[in-house]
C-alpha positions as CSV (number, residue, x, y, z in Angstrom):
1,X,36.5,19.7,-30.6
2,X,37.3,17.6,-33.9
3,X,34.6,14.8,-34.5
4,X,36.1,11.6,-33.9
5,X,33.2,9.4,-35.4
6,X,35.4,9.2,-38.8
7,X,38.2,7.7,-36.4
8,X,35.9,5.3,-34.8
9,X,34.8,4.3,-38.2
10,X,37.8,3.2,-39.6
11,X,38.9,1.5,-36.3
12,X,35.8,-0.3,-36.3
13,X,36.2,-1.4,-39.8
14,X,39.5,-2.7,-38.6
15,X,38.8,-4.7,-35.5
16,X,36.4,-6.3,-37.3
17,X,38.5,-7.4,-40.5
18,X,40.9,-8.8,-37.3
19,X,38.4,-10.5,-36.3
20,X,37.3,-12.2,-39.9
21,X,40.6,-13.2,-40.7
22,X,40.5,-15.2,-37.3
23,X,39.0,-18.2,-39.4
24,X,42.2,-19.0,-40.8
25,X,43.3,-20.4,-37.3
26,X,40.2,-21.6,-36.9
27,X,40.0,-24.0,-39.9
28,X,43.8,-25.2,-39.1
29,X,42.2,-26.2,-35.4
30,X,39.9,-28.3,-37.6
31,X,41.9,-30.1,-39.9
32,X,44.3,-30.7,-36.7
33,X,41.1,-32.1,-35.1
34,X,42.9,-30.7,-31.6
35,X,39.4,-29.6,-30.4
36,X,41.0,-25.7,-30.4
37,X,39.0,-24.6,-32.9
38,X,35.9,-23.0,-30.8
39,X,38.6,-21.1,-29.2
40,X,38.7,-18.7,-32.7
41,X,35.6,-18.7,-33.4
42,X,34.0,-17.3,-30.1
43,X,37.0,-14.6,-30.9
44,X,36.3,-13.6,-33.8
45,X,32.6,-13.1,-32.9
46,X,33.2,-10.8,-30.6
47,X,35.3,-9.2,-32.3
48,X,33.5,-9.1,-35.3
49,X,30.6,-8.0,-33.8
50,X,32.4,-5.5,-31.4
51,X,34.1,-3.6,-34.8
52,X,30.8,-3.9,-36.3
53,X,28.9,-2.1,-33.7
54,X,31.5,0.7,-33.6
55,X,31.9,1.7,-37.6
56,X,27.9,1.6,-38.1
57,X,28.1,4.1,-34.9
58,X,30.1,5.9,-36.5
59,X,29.1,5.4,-40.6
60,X,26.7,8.6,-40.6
61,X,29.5,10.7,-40.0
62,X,32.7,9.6,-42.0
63,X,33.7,12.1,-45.2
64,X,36.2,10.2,-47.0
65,X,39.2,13.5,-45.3
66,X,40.5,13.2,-42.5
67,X,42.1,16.6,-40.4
68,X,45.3,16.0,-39.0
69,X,44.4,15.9,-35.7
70,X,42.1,12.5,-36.9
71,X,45.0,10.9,-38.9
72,X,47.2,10.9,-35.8
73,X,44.4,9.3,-33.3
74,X,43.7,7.0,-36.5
75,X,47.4,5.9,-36.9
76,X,47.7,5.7,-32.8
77,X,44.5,4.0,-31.9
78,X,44.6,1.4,-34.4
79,X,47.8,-0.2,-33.4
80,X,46.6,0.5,-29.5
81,X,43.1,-1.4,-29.9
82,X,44.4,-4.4,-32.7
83,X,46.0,-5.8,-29.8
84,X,43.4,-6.0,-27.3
85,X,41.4,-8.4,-29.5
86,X,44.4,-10.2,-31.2
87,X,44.9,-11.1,-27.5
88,X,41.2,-12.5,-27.1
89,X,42.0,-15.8,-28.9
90,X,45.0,-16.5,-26.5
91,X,43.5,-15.4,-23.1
92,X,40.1,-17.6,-23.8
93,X,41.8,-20.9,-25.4
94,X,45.1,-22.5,-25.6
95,X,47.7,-21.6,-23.9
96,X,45.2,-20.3,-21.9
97,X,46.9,-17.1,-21.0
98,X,46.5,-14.4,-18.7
99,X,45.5,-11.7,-20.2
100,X,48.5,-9.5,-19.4
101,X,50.4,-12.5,-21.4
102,X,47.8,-12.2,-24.0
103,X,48.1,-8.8,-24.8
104,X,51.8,-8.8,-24.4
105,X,52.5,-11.6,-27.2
106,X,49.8,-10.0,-29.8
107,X,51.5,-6.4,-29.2
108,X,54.8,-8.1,-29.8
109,X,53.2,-9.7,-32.8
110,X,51.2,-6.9,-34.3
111,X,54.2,-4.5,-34.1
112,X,56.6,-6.9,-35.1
113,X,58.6,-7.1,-32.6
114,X,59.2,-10.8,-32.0
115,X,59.2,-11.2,-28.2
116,X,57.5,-14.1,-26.4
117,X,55.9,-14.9,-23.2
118,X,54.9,-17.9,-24.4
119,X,56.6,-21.7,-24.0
120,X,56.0,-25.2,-25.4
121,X,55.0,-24.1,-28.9
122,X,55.9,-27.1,-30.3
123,X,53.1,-28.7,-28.7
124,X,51.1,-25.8,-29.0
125,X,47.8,-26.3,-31.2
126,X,48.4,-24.8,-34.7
127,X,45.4,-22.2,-35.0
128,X,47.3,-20.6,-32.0
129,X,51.0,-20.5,-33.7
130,X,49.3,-19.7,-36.9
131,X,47.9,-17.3,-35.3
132,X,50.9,-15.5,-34.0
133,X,52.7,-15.7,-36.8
134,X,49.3,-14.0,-38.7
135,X,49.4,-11.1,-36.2
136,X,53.4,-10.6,-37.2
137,X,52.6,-10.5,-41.2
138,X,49.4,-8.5,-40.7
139,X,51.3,-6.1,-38.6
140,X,54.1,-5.8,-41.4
141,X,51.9,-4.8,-44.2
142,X,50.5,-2.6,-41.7
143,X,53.6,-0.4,-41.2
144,X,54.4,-0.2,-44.8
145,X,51.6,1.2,-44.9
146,X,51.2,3.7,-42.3
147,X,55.4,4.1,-42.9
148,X,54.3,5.3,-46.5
149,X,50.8,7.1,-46.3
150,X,50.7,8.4,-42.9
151,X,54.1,9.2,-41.4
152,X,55.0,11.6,-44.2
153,X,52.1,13.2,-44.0
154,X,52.4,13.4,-40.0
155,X,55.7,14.7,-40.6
156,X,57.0,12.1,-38.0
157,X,60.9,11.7,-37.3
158,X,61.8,13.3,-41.1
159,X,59.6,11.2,-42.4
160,X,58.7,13.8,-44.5
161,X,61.3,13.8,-46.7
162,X,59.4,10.6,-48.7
163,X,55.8,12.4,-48.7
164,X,56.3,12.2,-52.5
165,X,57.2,8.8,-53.1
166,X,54.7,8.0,-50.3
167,X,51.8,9.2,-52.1
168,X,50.0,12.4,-50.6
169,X,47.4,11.4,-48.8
170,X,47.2,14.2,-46.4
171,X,42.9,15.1,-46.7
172,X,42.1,12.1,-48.4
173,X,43.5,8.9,-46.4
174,X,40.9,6.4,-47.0
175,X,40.9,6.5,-50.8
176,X,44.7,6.5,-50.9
177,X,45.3,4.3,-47.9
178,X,43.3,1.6,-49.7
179,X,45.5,2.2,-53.0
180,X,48.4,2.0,-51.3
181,X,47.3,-1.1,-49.4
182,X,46.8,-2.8,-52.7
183,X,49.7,-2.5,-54.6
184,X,51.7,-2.9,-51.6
185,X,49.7,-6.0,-50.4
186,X,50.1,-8.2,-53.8
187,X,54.3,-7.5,-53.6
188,X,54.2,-8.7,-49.8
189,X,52.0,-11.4,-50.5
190,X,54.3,-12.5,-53.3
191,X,57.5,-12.0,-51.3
192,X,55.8,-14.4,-48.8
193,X,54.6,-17.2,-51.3
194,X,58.5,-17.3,-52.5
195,X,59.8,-17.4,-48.7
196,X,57.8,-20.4,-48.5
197,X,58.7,-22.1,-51.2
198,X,62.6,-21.4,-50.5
199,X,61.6,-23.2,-47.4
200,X,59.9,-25.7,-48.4
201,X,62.8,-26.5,-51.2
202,X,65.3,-26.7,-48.1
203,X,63.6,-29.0,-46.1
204,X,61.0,-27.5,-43.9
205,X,57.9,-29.1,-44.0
206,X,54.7,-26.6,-45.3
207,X,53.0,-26.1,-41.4
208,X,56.8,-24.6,-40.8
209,X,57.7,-22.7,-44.0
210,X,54.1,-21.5,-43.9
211,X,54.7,-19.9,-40.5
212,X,57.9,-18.6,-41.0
213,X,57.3,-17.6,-44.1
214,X,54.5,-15.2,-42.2
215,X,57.2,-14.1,-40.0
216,X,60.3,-13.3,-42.3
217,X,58.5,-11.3,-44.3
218,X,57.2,-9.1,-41.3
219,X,60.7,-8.9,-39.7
220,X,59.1,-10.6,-36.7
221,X,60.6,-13.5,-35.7
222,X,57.8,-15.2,-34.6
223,X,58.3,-19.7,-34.4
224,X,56.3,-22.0,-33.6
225,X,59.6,-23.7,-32.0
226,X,60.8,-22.9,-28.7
227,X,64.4,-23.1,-30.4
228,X,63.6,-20.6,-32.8
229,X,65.6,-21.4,-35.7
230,X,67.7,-23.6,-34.1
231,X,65.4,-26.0,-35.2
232,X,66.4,-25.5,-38.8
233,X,70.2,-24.7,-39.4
234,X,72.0,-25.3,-42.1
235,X,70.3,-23.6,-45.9
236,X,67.2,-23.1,-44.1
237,X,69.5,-20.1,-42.3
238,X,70.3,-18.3,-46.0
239,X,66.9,-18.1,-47.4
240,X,65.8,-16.7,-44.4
241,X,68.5,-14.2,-44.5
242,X,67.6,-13.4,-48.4
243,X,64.3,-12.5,-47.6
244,X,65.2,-10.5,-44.9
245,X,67.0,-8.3,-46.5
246,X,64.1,-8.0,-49.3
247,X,61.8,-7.0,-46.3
248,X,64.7,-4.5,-45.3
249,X,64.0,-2.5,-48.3
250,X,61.6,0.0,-49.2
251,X,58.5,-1.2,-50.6
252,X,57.5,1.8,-53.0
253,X,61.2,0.8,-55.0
254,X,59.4,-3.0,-56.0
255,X,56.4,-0.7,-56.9
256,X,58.7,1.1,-59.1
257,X,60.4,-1.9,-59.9
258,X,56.7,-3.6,-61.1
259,X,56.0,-0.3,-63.4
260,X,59.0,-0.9,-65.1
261,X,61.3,1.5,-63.7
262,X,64.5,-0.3,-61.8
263,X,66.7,2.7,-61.6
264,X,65.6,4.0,-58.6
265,X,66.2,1.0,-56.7
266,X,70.3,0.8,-57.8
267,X,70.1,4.8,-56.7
268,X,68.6,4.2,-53.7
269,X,71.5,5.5,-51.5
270,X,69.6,4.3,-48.3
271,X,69.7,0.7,-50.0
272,X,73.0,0.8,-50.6
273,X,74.2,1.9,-47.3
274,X,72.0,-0.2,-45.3
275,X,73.9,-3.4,-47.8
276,X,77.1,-2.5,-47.4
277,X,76.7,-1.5,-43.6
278,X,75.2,-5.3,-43.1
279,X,77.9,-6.3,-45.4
280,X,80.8,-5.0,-43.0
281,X,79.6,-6.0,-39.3
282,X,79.0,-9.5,-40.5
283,X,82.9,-9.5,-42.1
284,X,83.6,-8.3,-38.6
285,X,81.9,-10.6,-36.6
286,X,83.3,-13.5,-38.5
287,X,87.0,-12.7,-38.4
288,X,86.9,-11.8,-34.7
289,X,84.9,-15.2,-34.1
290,X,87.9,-16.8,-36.2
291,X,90.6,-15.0,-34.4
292,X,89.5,-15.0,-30.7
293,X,87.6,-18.1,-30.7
294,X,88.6,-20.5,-33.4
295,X,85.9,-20.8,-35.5
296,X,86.3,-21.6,-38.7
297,X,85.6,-19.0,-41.3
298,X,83.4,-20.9,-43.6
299,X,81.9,-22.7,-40.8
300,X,80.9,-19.5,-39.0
301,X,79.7,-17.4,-42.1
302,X,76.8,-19.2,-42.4
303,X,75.7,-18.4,-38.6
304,X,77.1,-15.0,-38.4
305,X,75.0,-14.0,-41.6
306,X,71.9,-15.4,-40.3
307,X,72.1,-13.6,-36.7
308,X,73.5,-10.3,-37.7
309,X,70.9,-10.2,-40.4
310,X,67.9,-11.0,-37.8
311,X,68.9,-9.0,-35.4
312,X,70.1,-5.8,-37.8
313,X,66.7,-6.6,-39.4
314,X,64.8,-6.3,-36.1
315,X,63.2,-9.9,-36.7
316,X,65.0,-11.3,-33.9
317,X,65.2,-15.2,-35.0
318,X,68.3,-17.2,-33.2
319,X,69.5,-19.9,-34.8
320,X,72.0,-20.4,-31.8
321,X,72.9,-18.4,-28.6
322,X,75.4,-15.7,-29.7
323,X,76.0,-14.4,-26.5
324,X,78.6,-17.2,-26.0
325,X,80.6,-16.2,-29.4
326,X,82.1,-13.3,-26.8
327,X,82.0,-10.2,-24.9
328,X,82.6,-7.7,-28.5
329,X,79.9,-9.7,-29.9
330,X,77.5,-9.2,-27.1
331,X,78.2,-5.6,-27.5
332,X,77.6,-5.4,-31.5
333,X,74.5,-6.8,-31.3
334,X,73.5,-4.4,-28.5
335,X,74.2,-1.6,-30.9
336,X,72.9,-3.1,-34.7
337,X,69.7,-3.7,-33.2
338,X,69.4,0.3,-32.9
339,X,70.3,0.8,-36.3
340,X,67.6,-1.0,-38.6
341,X,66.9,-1.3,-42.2
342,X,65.1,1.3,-44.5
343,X,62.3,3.1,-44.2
344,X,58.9,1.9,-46.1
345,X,60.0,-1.4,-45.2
346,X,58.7,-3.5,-42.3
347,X,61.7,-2.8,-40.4
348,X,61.7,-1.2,-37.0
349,X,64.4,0.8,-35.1
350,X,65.9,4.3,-36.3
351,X,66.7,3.5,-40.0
352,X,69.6,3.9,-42.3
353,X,68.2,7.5,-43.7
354,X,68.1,8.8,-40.4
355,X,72.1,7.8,-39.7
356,X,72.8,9.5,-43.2
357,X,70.9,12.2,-42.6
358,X,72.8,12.5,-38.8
359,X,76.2,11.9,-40.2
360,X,75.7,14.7,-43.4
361,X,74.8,17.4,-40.6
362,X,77.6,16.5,-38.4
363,X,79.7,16.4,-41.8
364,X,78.3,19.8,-42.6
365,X,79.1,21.3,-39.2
366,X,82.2,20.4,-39.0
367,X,82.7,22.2,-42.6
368,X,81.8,25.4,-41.3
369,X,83.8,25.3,-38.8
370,X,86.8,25.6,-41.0
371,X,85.1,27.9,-43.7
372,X,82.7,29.7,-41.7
373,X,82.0,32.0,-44.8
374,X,81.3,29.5,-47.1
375,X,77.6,28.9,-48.2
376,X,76.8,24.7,-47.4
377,X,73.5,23.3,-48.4
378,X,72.1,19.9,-47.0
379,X,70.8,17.7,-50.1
380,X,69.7,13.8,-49.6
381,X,69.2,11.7,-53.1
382,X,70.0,14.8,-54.8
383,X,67.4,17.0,-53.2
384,X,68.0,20.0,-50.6
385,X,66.7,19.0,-47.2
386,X,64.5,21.7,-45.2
387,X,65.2,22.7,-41.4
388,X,62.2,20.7,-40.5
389,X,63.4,17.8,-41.9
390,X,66.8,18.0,-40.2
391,X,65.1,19.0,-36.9
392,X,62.8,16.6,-37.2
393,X,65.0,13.6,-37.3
394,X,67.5,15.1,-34.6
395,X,64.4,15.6,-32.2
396,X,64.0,12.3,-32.8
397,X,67.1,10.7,-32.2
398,X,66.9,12.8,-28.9
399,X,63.6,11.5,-27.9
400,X,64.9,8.1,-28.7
401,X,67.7,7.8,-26.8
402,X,66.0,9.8,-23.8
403,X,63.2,7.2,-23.8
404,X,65.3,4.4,-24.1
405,X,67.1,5.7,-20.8
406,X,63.9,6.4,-19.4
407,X,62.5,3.2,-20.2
408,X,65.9,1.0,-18.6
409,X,65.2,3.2,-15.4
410,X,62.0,2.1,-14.8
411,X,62.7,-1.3,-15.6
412,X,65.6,-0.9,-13.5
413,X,63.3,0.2,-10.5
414,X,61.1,-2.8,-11.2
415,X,63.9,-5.1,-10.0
416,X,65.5,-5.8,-13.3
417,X,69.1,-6.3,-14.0
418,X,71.6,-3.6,-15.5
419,X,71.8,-5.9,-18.7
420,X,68.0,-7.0,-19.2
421,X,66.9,-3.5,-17.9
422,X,69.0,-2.1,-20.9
423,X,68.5,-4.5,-23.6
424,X,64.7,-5.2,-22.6
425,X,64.3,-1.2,-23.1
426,X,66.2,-1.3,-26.5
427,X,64.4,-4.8,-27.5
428,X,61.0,-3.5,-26.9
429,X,61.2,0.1,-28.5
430,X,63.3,-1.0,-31.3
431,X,61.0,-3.6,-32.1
432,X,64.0,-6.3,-32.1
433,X,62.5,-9.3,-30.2
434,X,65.2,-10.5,-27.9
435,X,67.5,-8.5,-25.3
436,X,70.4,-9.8,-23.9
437,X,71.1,-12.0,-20.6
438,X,69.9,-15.8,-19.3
439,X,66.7,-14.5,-18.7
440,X,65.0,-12.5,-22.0
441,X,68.3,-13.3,-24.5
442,X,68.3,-15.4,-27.8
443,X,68.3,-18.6,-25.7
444,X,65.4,-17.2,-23.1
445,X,62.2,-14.9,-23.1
446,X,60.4,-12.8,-21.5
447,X,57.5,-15.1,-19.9
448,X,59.7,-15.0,-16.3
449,X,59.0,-10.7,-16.1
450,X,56.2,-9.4,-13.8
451,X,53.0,-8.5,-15.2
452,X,53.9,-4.3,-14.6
453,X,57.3,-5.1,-16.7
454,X,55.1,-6.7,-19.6
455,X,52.7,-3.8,-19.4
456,X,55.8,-1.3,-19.9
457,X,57.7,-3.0,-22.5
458,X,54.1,-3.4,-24.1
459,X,53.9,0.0,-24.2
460,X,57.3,0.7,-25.8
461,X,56.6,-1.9,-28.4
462,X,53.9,0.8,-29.6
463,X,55.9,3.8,-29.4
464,X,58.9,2.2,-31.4
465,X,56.9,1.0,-33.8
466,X,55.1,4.5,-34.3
467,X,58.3,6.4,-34.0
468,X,57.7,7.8,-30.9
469,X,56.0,11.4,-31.9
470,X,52.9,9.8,-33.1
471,X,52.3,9.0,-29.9
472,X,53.9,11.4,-27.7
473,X,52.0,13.9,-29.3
474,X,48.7,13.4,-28.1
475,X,49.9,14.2,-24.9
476,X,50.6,17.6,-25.4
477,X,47.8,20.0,-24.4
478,X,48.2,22.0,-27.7
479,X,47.3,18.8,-30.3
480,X,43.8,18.7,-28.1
481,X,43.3,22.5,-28.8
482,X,43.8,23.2,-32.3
């Protein structure tokens, strides 16, 4: 049996950062004078304490290497125990949650995935919006992170295929996690600072841009309005959709781009076919809003940009309901929140690499086929990809879609709809944020669902976010015996 103290060490380390950085809210409770502010700081002593206890339990064991069977329960457990004290400060104080509630919105946040239980934020105190929107942008940095040092490494969903350009940190995770973390932490940081002031230059005031700055940048989609961005259309739509797209892309090019090398990120075929695929649905959506329904082109760009971007994006902001634009509509935004932006971004869903790596293997089949004696070789950026690379990303794309059907039965069986039983599956494990229908759609959320449904879409939050194989592979009796 592994030693799992080094695990515990690093988790512990963890919950207890959570729990410092829980002062934040807690000094915006005080300047508000809402009387909130206790609410924070009984959280964060418990959770400080409770991290603290667990990594100097654990301190007398940690090496600095971790085996593989460690990084995995690392990667898995952290984003499975974040949540259960990023709940604390909503279950204790305002809104006063239950806890099911509670864990439910700081999953959503922590993995990004923008969906709410939660009404009345605009009377909400601000520690507890701050808050959310704090969950969303630690969670981001989180992923590019764990998208970049660990998922290679794991060789998770053909993740493997950036192991280089991901660093190698297989053996020697905390070291290189933390360098990672760094560089990767002052470009986010930067990216968020400028999302602010875009906002702020178009009119929002700071408590607003501050908080959607937090959540852009994530791809979250967290507000602190129960209009989402409705609250703020016109300009405020196109920076948001700028930056975006900036979070879309893969972090390690602006780390290329900082060293002074910018040819990689033109190259980036990934980058360019995740632009020009973003590029074409939103053409499409605005001539068929102009031709079925009216709307005028240059009227309806500026919404159409704005919603296919979120929702492509997995942030899941709505500046209006686009369920009423039609029934072809409906069903595009059904099917761009499955395919996402690039990996090493904060993105969710199954990524643009994957669908070129899918569509080069079909492409290839259907070559031998007609020259059966002819030698093919399967190459991405220029480089050959390996079978496990291929059959790693076509077991997941397998596993996905069999999870997702899995997931809309159950929710089915709980007394859900076809629509919000399908769309509440794909919402949850793509990390999107909204699903479709009156009841979890842009212009609803998911506060009405039973506690059981919360748990379960909870649950697919994690394994979306993870990709699926980090997590389904603890259950397999061989991971426990090697």
């Amino acid at each position: 049996m592994f030693d799992l103290r080094p695990v515990g060490y690093v988790i512990g380390l963890l919950i207890a950062a959570l729990g410092a950085t829980m002062v934040i809210p807690y000094m915006a409770d005080m300047l508000e004078g809402n009387g909130h502010g206790e609410t924070f700081a009984t959280a964060a002593l418990v959770t400080v304490l409770t991290g603290g206890v667990i990594a100097m339990a654990s301190a007398n064991s940690r090496t600095g290497a971790l085996g593989l069977q460690q990084t995995f329960l690392l990667t898995v457990g952290s984003w499975l125990v974040l949540p259960f004290f990023g709940a604390l400060p909503f279950w204790i104080g305002a809104p006063d949650a239950s806890y099911t509630d509670a864990f439910f919105e700081a999953m959503s946040g922590l993995t990004t995935t923008g969906s709410t239980v939660f009404t009345g934020l605009d009377e909400m105190p601000a520690g507890t919006v701050l808050w959310r929107s704090l969950l969303q942008w630690f969670g981001g940095v989180g992923i590019i992170v764990v998208a970049m040092a660990f998922l290679p490494t794991l060789k998770v969903g053909g993740m493997q295929i950036f192991r280089s350009e991901g660093f190698d940190t297989f053996g020697k995770i905390l070291p290189r996690a933390g360098e990672i973390a760094s560089r990767i932490s002052v470009i986010y940081l930067t990216l968020t600072v400028l999302c602010y002031l875009g906002y702020v230059m178009v009119g929002m005031s700071s408590f607003d841009a501050v908080n959607h700055a937090l959540t852009t940048l994530a791809t979250g989609g967290f507000s602190n309005h129960d209009a989402s961005f409705g609250a703020f259309r016109g300009p405020a739509e196109y920076v948001a959709a700028v930056f975006m797209i900036l979070a879309s892309l893969p972090f390690v090019r602006y780390v290329q781009l900082l060293a002074g090398t910018a040819q990689p990120l033109w190259r980036d075929t990934q980058i360019r076919n995740f632009l020009a695929a973003l590029t074409v649905i939103i053409l499409i959506m605005v001539l068929y809003r102009a031709y079925a329904n009216g709307d005028p082109i240059f009227q309806s760009f500026r919404s159409t940009f704005f919603n296919v971007t979120s929702i492509m994006t997995g942030t899941g902001y709505a500046s209006e309901d686009y369920q009423l634009w039609g029934h072809f509509p409906v069903t595009m935004f059904f099917l761009i929140g499955l395919i996402g932006g690039c990996a090493g971004s904060t993105c969710c869903s199954i990524k643009i690499f994957r669908f070129q790596l899918l569509f080069a293997a079909i492409n290839e089949q259907i070559k031998r086929v007609h020259s059966p004696n002819r030698v093919f070789g399967l190459r991405y950026e220029g480089r050959p990809v390996g079978d496990d690379v291929l059959s790693s990303v076509m077991a997941f794309f397998v596993m996905f879609m069999l999870t997702l059907a899995v997931l809309a039965v159950i929710l089915g069986m709980m007394g859900l709809d076809t629509i919000t039983a399908i769309s509440g599956a794909a919402a949850a494990l793509a990390n999107i944020g909204p699903g479709l229908g009156a009841e979890i759609g842009p212009a609803g959320n998911f506060s009405g669902l039973g506690d059981s449904t919360k748990w379960v879409l909870a649950a697919a939050m994690l394994l979306g976010r993870l990709e699926l194989m980090a997590v389904y592979v603890l259950f397999t009796v061989t991971f426990w015996r090697r």
